[in-house]
C-alpha positions as CSV (number, residue, x, y, z in Angstrom):
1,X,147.3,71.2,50.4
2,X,148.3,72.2,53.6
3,X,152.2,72.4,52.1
4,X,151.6,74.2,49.5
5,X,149.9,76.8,52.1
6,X,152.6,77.0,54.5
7,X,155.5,77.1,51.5
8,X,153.0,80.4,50.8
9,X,153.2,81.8,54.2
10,X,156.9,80.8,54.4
11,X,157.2,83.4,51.6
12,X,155.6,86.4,53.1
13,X,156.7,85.6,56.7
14,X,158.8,88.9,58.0
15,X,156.8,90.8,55.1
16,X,155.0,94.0,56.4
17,X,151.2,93.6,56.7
18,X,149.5,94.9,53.9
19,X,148.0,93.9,50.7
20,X,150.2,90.9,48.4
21,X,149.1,89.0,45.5
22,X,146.9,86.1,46.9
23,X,149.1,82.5,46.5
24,X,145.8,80.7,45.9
25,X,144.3,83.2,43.3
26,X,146.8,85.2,41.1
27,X,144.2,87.3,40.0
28,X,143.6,88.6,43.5
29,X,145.2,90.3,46.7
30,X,144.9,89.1,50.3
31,X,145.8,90.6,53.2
32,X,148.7,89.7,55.0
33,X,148.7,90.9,58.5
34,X,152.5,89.9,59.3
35,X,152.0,86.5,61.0
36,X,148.7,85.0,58.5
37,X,146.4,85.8,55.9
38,X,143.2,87.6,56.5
39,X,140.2,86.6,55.3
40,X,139.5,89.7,53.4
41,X,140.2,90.3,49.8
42,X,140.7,93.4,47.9
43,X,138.7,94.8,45.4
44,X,138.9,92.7,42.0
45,X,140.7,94.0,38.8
46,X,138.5,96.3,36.8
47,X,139.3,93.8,33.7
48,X,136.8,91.4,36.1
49,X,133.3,91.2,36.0
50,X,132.7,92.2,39.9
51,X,131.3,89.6,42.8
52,X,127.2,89.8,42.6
53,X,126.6,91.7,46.0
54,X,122.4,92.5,46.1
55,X,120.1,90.0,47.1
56,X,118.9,87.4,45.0
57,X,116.2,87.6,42.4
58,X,112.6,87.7,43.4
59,X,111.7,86.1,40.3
60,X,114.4,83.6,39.9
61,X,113.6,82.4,43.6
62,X,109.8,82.3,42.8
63,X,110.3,80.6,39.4
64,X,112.3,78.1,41.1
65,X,108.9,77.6,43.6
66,X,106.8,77.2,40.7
67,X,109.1,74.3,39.0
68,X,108.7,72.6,42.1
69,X,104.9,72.5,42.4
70,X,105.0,72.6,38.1
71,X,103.2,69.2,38.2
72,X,100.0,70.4,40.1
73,X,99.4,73.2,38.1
74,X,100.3,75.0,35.4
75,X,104.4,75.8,37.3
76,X,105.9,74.7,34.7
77,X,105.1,77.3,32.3
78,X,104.9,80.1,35.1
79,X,108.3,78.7,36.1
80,X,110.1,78.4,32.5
81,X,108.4,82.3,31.9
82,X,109.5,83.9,35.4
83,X,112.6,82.3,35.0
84,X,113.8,83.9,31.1
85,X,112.4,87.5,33.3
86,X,114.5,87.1,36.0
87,X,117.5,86.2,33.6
88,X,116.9,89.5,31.8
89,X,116.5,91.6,35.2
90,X,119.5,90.0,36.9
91,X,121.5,91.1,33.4
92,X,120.3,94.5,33.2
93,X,121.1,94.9,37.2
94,X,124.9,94.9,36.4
95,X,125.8,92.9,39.3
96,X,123.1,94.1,41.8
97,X,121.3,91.4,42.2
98,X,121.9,87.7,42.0
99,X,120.0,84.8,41.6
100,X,121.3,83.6,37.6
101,X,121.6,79.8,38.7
102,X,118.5,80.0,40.7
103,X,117.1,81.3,37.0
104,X,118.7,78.7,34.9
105,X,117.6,75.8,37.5
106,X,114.0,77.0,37.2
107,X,114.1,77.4,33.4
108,X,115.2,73.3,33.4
109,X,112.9,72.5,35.8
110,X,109.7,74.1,33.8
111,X,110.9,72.7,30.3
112,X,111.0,69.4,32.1
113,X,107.6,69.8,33.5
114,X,106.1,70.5,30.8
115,X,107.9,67.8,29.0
116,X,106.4,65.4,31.2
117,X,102.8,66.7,31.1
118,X,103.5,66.7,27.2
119,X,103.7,62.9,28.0
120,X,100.9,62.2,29.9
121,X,98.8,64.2,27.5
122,X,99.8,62.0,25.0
123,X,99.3,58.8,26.8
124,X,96.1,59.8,28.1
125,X,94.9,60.2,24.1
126,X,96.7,57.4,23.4
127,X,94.5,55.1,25.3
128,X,91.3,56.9,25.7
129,X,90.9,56.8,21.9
């Protein structure tokens, strides 16, 4: 690793600073400042869906709660529900907020919660009758 980054410096080394084409990312520029490279990146290309920059998803975070505590009440479903809403806001925000695999984990986390109350209920019938 740290070869392949000094054969990239090595490259640019008497380049003027400015903006090159990253040697770890093709697809992006990095700036050069004549000695190293800076931590900043520029903007992506416009062919690129852009970084998610807003905060996360209120929904996707509290759906993610629920799935937690799905087992003491009814989380699960709240969970499975608040997440598919959240997934639908975060889509519609075009970029503005994030939260998506916050979303997804809650989703899984309800299904499986009420998988496993599915389960009890059915045990429970299963020897009560």
């Amino acid at each position: 690793m740290a070869e392949a980054e000094s054969s990239a410096i090595s490259d640019y080394v008497g380049e003027e600073p400015g903006w090159y084409q990253d040697p770890e990312d093709p697809n992006e520029k990095r700036y050069w400042d004549g000695a190293q490279w800076g931590q900043r990146w520029s903007e992506r290309d416009p062919e690129r869906p852009p970084r998610p920059t807003g905060k996360a998803n209120r929904l996707a975070v509290t759906a993610l709660i629920l799935a937690g505590i799905g087992p003491l009440l009814i989380g699960g479903i709240l969970a499975t529900v608040f997440g598919y809403v959240a997934l639908d806001e975060i889509e519609d925000s075009e970029g503005a907020e994030r939260g998506k695999a916050i979303a997804q984990w809650a989703i899984g986390l309800g299904f499986l919660n009420i998988a496993v109350w599915c389960a009890v209920i059915v045990v429970l019938v299963a020897v009560l009758t």
